[in-house]
C-alpha positions in Angstrom: 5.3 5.4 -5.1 6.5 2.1 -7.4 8.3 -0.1 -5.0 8.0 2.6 -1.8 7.0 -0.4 0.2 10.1 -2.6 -0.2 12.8 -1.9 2.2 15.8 -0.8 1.1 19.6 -2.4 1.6 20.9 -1.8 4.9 17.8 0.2 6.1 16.8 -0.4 9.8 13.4 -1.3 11.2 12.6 2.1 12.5 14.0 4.0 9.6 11.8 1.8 7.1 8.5 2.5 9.3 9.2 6.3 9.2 9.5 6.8 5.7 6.6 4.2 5.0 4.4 6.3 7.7 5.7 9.6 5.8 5.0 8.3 2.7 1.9 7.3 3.5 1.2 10.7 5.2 0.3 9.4 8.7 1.0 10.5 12.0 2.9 8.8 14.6 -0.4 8.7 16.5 -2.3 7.7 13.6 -0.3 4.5 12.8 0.2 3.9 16.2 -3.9 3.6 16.5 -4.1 1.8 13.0 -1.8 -1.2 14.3 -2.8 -1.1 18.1 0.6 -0.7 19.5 1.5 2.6 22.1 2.2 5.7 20.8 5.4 5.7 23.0 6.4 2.5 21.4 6.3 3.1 18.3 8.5 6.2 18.8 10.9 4.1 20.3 11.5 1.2 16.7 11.0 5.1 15.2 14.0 6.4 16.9 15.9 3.0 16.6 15.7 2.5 20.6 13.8 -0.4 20.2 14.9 -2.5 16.8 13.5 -6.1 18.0 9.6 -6.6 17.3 7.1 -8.9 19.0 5.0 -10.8 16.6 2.1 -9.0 17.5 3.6 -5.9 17.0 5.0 -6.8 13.5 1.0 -7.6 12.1 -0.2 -4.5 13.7 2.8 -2.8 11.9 2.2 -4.8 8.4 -1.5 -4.8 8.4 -1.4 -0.8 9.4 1.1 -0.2 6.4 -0.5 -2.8 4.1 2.7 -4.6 3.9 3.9 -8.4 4.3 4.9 -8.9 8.6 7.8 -11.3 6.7 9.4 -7.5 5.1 9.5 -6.6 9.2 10.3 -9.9 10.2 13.8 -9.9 7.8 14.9 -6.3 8.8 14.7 -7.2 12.2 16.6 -10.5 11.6 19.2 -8.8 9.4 18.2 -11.1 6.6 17.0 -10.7 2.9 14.1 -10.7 1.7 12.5 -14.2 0.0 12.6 -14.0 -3.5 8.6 -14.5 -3.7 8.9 -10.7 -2.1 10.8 -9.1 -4.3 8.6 -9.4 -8.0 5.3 -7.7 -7.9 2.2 -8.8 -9.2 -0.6 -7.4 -11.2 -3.9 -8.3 -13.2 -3.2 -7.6 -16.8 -7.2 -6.2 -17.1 -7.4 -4.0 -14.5 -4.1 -2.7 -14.0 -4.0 0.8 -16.1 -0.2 1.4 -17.6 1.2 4.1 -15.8 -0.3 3.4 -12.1 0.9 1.9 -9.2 -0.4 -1.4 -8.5 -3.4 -2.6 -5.6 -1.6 -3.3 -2.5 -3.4 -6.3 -2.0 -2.2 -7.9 -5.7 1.2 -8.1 -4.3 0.3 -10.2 -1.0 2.2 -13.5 -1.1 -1.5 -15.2 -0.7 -3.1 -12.8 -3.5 -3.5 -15.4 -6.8 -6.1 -13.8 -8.2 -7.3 -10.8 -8.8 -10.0 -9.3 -6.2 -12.1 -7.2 -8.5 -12.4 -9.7 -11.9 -11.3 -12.5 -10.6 -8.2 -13.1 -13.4 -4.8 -14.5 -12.6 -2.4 -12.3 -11.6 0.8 -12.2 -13.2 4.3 -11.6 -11.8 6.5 -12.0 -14.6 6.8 -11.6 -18.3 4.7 -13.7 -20.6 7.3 -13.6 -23.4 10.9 -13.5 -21.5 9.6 -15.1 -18.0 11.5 -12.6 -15.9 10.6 -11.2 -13.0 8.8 -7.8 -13.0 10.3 -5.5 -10.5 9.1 -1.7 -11.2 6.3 -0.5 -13.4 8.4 2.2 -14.5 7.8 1.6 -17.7 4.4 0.0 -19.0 6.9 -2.8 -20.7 9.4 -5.6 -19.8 13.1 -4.0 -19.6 14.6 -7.2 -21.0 12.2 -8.1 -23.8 9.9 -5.4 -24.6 6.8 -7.0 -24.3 3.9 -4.6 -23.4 2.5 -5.9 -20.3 -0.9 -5.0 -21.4 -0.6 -7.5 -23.9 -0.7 -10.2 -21.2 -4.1 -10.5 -21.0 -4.0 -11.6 -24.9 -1.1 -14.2 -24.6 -3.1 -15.4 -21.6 -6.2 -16.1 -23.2 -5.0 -17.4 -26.3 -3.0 -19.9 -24.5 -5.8 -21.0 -22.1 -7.6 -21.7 -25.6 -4.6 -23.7 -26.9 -4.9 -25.9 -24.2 -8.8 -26.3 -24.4 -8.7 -27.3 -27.9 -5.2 -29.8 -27.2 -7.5 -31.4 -24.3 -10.6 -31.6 -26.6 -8.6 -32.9 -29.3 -7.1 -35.6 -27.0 -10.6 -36.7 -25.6 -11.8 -37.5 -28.8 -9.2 -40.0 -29.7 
């Protein structure tokens, strides 16, 4: 399930709601309900008759498959995906090596994290690239242990508490 949601090169609007909706193990009539369009519409992007989307259609779609409308919005237009899209994001305390992340952590919007309220991170602490799978509980490039992040994270924010103290009392 790491990554399911992104679509992949060259896949077509239909063919990208199909295997999200099989992957999610919903019914045509199910997802059709979920994001208020007609059943026979939705087997038409399905089947690839219909490949443009209305904008209403496109939220229904994203907010029924807990996805960005901007992942629809580039199939349809043929065009990549923003690079903001691509990394995913994750609270280093309540994300448990080994399991996917919330959906809502990787939202565009979603800076913090809903349960505890830390930042969420979206790149390597120690090397600063992007993260792009949680295949491994570690950065490919580096090796830093993501878990670790919540460490590095604290023990910076106290760095810079104790360089802005330091510089009030001069």
């Amino acid at each position: 399930m790491d990554n399911f949601n992104i679509p992949l090169p060259q896949e077509t609007v239909g063919n990208y709601i199909k295997r999200l909706r099989v992957e999610l193990k919903m019914s045509q009539n199910q997802l059709a309900n979920a994001s208020g369009i007609h059943l026979h519409s939705l087997g038409k992007i399905e089947r690839g008759i219909t490949t443009k989307l209305s904008h209403k259609t496109r939220r229904g779609l994203a907010r029924a498959l807990s996805i960005p409308s901007e992942y629809l919005e580039a199939i349809c237009n043929g065009s990549d995906l923003p690079q903001p899209f691509i990394s995913i994001k994750f609270c280093p305390q309540c994300w448990i090596p080994g399991t996917p992340t919330e959906p809502i952590w990787n939202d565009i919007r979603s800076l913090h994290c809903f349960m505890c309220g830390h930042e969420l991170i979206s790149h390597c602490l120690k090397c600063g690239k992007s993260v792009r799978t949680f295949q491994h509980s570690y950065c490919p490039y580096c090796g830093f242990y993501y878990k670790n992040t919540i460490a590095e994270i604290d023990s910076k924010k106290t760095l810079l508490k104790r360089k802005k103290s330091k510089t009030k009392k001069k």
